[in-house]
C-alpha positions in Angstrom: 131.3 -137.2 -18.0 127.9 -137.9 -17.4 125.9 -134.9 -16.2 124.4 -135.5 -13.1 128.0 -137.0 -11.7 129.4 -133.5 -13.1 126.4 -131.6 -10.9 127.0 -133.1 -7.9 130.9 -132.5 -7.9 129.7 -128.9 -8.2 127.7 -128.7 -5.3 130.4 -130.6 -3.1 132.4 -127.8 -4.7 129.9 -125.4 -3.6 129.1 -126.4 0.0 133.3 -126.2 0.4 134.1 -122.6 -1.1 131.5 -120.4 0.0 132.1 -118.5 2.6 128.5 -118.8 4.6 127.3 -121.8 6.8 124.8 -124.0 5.3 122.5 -126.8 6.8 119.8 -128.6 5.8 117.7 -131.1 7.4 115.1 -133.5 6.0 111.0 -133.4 7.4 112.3 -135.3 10.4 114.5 -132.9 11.6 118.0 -134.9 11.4 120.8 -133.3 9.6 121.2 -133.8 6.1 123.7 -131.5 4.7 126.1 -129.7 6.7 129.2 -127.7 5.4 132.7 -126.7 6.6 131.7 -123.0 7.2 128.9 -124.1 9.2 131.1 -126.2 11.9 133.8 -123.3 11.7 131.2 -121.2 13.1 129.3 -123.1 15.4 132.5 -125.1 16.8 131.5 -128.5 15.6 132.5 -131.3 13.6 131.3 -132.2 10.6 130.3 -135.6 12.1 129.2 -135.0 15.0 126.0 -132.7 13.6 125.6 -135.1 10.3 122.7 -137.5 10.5 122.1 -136.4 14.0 118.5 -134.0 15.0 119.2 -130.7 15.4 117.9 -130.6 19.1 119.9 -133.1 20.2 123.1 -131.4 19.1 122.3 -127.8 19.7 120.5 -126.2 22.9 117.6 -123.7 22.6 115.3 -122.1 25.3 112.7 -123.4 23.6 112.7 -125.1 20.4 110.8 -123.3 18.3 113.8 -120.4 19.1 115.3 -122.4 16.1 114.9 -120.8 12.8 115.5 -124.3 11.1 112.5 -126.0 13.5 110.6 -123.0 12.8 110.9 -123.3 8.6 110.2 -127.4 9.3 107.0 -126.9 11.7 105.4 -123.4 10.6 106.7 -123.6 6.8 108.0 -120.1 7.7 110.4 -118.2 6.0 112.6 -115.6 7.3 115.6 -113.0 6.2 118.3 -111.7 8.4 117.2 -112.6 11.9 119.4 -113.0 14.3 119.7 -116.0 16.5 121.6 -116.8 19.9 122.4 -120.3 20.5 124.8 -123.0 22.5 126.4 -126.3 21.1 126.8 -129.2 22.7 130.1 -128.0 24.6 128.3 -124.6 25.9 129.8 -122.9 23.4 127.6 -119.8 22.7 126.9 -118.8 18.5 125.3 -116.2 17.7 124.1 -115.8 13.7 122.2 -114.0 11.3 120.0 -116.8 9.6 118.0 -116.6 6.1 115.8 -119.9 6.6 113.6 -121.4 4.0 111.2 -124.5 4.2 112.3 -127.2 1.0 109.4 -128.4 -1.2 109.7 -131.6 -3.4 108.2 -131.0 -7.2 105.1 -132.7 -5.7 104.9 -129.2 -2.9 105.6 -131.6 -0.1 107.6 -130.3 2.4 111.0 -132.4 2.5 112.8 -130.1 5.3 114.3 -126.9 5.8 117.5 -125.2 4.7 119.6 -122.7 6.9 122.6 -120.1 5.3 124.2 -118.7 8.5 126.4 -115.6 8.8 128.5 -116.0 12.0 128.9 -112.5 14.1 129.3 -114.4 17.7 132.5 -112.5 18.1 131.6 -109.1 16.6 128.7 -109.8 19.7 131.3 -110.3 22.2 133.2 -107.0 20.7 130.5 -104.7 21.5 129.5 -106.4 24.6 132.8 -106.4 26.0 134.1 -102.7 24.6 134.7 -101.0 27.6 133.1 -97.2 27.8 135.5 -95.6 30.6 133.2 -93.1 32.7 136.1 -91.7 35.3 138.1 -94.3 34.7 141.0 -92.4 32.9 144.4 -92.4 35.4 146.9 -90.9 33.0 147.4 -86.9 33.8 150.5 -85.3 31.8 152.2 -86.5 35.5 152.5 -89.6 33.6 154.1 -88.6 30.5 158.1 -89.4 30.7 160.5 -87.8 29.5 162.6 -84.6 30.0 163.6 -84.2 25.5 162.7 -81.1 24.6 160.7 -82.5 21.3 158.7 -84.3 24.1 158.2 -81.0 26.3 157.2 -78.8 23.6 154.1 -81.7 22.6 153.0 -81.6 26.7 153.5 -77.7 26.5 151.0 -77.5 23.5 148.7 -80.2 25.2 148.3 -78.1 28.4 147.3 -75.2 26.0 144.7 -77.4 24.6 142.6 -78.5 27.7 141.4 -74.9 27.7 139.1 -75.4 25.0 136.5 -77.7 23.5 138.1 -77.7 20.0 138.9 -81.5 18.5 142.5 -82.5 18.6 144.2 -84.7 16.0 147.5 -86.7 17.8 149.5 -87.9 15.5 152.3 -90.6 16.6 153.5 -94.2 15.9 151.9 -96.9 17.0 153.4 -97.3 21.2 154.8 -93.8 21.3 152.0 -92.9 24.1 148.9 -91.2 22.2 146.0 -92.3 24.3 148.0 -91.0 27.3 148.1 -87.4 26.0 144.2 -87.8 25.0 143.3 -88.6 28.8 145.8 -86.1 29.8 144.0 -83.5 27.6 140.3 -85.1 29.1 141.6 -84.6 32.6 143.0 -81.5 32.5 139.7 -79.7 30.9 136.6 -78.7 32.4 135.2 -82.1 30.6 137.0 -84.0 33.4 133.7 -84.9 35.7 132.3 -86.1 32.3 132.6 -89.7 30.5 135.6 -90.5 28.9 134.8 -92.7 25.6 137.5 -94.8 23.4 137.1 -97.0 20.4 140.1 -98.6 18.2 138.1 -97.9 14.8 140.4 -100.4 13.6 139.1 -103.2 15.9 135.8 -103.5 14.5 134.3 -103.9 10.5 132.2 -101.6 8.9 128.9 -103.0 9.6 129.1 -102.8 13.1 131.6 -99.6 13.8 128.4 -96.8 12.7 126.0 -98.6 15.0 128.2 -98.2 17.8 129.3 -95.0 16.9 126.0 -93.5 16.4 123.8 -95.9 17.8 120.9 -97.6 16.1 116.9 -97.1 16.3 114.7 -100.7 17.2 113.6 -102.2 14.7 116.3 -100.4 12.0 116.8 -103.6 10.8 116.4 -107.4 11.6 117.2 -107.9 15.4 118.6 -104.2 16.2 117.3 -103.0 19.2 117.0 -99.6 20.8 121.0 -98.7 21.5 122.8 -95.8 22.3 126.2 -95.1 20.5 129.3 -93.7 21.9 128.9 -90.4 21.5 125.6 -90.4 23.7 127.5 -92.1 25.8 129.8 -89.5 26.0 127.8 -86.5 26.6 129.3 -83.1 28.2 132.8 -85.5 27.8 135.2 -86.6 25.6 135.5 -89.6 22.8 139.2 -90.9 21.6 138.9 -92.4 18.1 142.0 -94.1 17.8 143.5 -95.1 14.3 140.9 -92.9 12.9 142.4 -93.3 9.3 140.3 -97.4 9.2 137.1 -95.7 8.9 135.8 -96.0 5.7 135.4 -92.2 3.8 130.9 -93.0 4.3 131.6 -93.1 8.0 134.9 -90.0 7.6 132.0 -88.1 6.4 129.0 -88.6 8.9 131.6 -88.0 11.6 132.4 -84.9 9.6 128.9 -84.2 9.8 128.7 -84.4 13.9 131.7 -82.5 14.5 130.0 -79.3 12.0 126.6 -79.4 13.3 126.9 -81.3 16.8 124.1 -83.4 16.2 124.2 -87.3 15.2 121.5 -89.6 13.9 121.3 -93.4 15.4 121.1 -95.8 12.4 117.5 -96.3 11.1 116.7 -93.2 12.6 114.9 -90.0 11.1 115.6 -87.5 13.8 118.6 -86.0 14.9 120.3 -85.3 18.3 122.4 -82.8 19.9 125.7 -83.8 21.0 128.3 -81.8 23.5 131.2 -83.9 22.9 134.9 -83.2 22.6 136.3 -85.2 19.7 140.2 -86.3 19.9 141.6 -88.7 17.2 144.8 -90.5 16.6 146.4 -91.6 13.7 149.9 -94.0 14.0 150.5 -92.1 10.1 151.9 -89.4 8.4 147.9 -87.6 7.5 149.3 -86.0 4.4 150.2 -89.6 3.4 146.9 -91.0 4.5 145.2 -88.2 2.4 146.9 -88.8 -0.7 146.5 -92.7 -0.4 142.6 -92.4 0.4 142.4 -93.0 3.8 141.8 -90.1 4.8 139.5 -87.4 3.9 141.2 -83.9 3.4 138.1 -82.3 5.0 138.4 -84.2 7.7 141.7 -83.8 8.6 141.1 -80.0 8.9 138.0 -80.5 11.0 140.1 -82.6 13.1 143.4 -81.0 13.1 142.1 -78.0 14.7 144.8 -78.7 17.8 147.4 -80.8 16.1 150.2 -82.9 18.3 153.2 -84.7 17.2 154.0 -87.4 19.9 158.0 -88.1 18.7 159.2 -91.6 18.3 161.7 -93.1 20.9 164.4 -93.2 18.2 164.1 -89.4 18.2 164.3 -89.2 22.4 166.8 -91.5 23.8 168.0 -89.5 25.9 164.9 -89.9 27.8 165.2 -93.8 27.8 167.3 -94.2 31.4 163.8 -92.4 32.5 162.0 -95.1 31.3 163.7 -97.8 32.0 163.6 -97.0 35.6 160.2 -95.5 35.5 159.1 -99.7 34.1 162.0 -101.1 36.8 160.0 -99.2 39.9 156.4 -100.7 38.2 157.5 -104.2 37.8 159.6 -104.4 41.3 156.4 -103.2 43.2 154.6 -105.8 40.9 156.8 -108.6 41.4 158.1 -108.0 44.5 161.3 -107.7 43.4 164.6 -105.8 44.4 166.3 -104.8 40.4 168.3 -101.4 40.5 169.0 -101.0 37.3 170.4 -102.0 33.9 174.5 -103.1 32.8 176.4 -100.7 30.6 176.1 -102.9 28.2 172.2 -103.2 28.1 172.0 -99.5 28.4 174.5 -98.8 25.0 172.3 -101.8 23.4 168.8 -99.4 24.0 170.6 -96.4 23.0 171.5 -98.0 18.9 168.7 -99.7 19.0 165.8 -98.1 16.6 162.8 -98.9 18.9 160.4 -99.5 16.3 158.0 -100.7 19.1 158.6 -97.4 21.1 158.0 -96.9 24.6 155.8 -100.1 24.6 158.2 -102.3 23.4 160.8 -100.6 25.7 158.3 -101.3 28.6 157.8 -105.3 27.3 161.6 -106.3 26.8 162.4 -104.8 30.8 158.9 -106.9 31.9 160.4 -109.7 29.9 164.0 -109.2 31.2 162.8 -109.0 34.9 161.2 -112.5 34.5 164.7 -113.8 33.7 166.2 -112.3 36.5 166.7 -114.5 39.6 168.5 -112.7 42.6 170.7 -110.1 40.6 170.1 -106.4 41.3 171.1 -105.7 37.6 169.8 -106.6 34.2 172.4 -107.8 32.0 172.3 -109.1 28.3 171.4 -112.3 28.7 168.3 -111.1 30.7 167.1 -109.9 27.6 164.4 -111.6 26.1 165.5 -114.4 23.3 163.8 -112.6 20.6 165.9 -108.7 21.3 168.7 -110.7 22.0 169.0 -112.3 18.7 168.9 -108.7 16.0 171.4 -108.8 13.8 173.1 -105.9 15.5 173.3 -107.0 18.8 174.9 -110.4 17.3 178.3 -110.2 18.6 177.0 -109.5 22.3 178.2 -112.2 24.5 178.1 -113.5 28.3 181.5 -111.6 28.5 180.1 -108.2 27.0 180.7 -107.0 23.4 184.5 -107.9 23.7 186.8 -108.0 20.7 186.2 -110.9 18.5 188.7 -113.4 17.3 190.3 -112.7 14.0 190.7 -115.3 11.7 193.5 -115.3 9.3 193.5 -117.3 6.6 196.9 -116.3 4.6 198.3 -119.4 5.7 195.6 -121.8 4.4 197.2 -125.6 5.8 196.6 -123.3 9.2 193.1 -122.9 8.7 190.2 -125.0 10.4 187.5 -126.0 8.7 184.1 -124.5 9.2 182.7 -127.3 11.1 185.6 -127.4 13.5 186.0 -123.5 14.2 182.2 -123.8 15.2 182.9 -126.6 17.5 185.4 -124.3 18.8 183.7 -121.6 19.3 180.6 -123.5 20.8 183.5 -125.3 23.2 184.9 -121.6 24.3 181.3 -120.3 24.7 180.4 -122.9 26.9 183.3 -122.1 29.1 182.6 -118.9 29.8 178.7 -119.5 30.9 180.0 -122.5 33.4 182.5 -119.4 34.5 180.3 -117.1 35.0 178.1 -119.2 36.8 180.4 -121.1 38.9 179.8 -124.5 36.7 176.0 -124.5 37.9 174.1 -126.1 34.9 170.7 -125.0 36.0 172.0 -121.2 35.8 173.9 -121.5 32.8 171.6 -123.5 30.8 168.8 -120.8 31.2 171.5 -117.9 30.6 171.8 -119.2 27.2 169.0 -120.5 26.1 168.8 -124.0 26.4 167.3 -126.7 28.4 169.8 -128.3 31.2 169.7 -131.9 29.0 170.9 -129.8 26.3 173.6 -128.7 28.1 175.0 -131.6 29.6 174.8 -133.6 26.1 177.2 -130.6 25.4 179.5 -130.6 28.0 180.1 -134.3 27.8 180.6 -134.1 24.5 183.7 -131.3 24.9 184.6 -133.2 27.6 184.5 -129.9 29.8 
């Protein structure tokens, strides 16, 4: 193989894999080499940047806001700096650039090369994370649910709004926690005071201690004077939900602000003083998270000060009729609708069902059902949206209710149909009963099932019904 052939298959090889954006573009300014990664971040085609100058494709405010024209006109090179941009759709990009001029072995200037690192939507993230100052509507008012397990949690709760000392809720993930952390917020004497969440989930370590903390102008390339959210939430409270994603670097510092009640903005030397009530969540059992490193043990202690144990739904059904008309009022106000309640059937379907989605899922599958619903008062199976409707538990429900099913007997085997023509059978049967229960309208019965009306009719005709 000869070897320059073999170099340039690994630079094509090169350009594909990496996982950074790179373009070059010759001494004229038109496009030269631009990879994959690059159009995946600035929303382009490959073609239609290639051969093409860079100013035509892309829009500036001026152009020497280009890093790349900058490296071709000034011969500058520069690390890290970050760079806000739109392509040629008004698509805003927003990168961190290293950008070097190219030399030929003659030190001629050739063109410039750009590696991008694309953090357009960790930008959109921060700017769109929404701090809640008095914006917190949950009060324990809104808890539901009469279970004792449930009581004894919103008992403890109430105790807890006397204080200032952090609170660790544990629960799964749509059992209610951030409803007991604004509960908590609004029943203290922090109440007047900002109210501050963050997911620590939703956001990567390179970003998640610069919002937390804030950072100092000039920390690093581009970073500008920023408060974090604990400033933000001065004299009030901060939720740090799923607080088993931080990394154990950022466990500690937080450690840190909780023992000494100061913090330090990133890039900073000097610390400040914080008055801020600390609750976290975690959807997992913290002794597991300990012992599997997500958690740090001195941490947990810190946090753990107040402890509550928000139960699943599986381990509260009883308070499910609550719930379900608690989310039938909400959605009949919402959609001007007129639904009373749910069938017997529907009702024993919630009660075996696990509820591994909790209360929120519980909450989605009546919004889902109540879009089915046309002019009934009552929510019956087939309401049900497709995806609950088809667990392998509820399999044998039907448009009839979870009636006895046919038994087969197959001792006398020249009796016995084939599989093919028991299904047809059963199809044919099923069929009957939908255009019964809807007084043979298609419309009606096609949506009851599932199906589209053509569907339907190619299905009737063919059983001749």
């Amino acid at each position: 193989m000869n070897h320059i052939d073999g170099l340039e298959d690994i630079y094509q090889t090169l350009l594909k894999v990496i996982d950074v954006g790179v373009h070059v573009i010759d001494e004229s300014g038109k496009t030269v080499i631009y990879n994959q990664k690059m159009a995946e971040i600035e929303g382009m085609e490959i073609e239609d940047v290639l051969y093409k100058n860079v100013l035509d494709v892309f829009v500036f405010q001026n152009e020497l806001d280009s890093t790349l024209i900058q490296a071709l006109k000034q011969e500058t090179i520069s690390k890290n700096v970050k760079q806000t941009y739109f392509n040629n759709k008004g698509k805003e990009i927003t990168t961190i650039n290293d950008t070097f001029p190219i030399y030929n072995k003659n030190k001629l200037m050739i063109g410039a090369i750009e590696v991008a690192r694309d953090i357009t939507r960790l930008e959109r993230i921060i700017r769109d994370n929404i701090i809640h100052k008095g914006d917190t509507p949950y009060t324990f008012d809104s808890i539901i649910g009469r279970s004792p397990s449930l009581i004894e949690e919103i008992e403890n709760s109430k105790r807890a709004t006397r204080t200032s000392s952090s609170v660790l809720i544990i629960g799964e993930t749509g059992t209610g926690k951030e409803l007991f952390a604004q509960s908590i917020h609004n029943g203290s004497q922090r109440s007047s005071k900002p109210f501050v969440s963050q997911n620590c989930a939703a956001l990567p370590d390179s970003l998640i201690e610069g919002l937390l903390f804030g950072t100092k102008k000039g920390a690093f390339t581009g970073s500008i004077e920023r408060p974090g959210l604990f400033e933000q939430a001065q004299g009030g409270t901060i939720l740090l939900d799923e607080i088993n994603s931080l990394n154990p670097a950022l466990q500690a510092k937080l450690l840190r602000a909780i023992q000494e009640k100061t913090i330090r903005r990133v890039g900073d030397i000097k610390d400040k003083k914080i008055d801020v009530r600390i609750i976290a969540t975690i959807n997992e059992d913290p002794i597991d998270a300990i012992s599997e490193g997500k958690l740090r043990k001195d941490l947990y202690y810190r946090l753990g000060v107040v402890t509550i144990f928000v139960p699943p739904l599986r381990e509260r059904k009883e308070d499910i009729p609550l719930l379900v008309h608690t989310f039938i009022n909400k959605y009949n106000e919402l959609f001007d609708m007129k639904v009373k309640g749910l069938s017997e059937e529907v009702l024993h379907l919630f009660n075996e069902y696990d509820w591994p989605g909790n209360v929120r899922e519980l909450e989605h599958i009546i919004e889902g059902a109540m879009n089915l619903v046309d002019d009934e008062e009552t929510i019956i199976f087939n309401h049900l949206p497709v995806t609950f409707r088809k667990k392998p538990q509820f399999k044998e429900s039907s448009l009839s209710g979870r009636g006895d099913q046919e038994q087969i007997d197959f001792k006398k085997a020249e009796n016995a149909l084939s599989l093919e023509e028991y299904m047809e059978e059963a199809e044919k049967k099923y069929l009957e009963k939908a255009l019964e229960k809807y007084d043979s309208n298609i419309s009606k019965a096609a949506k009851a099932i599932g199906m589209s009306r053509q569907s339907l009719q190619y299905r009737l005709r063919k059983y001749d019904l």
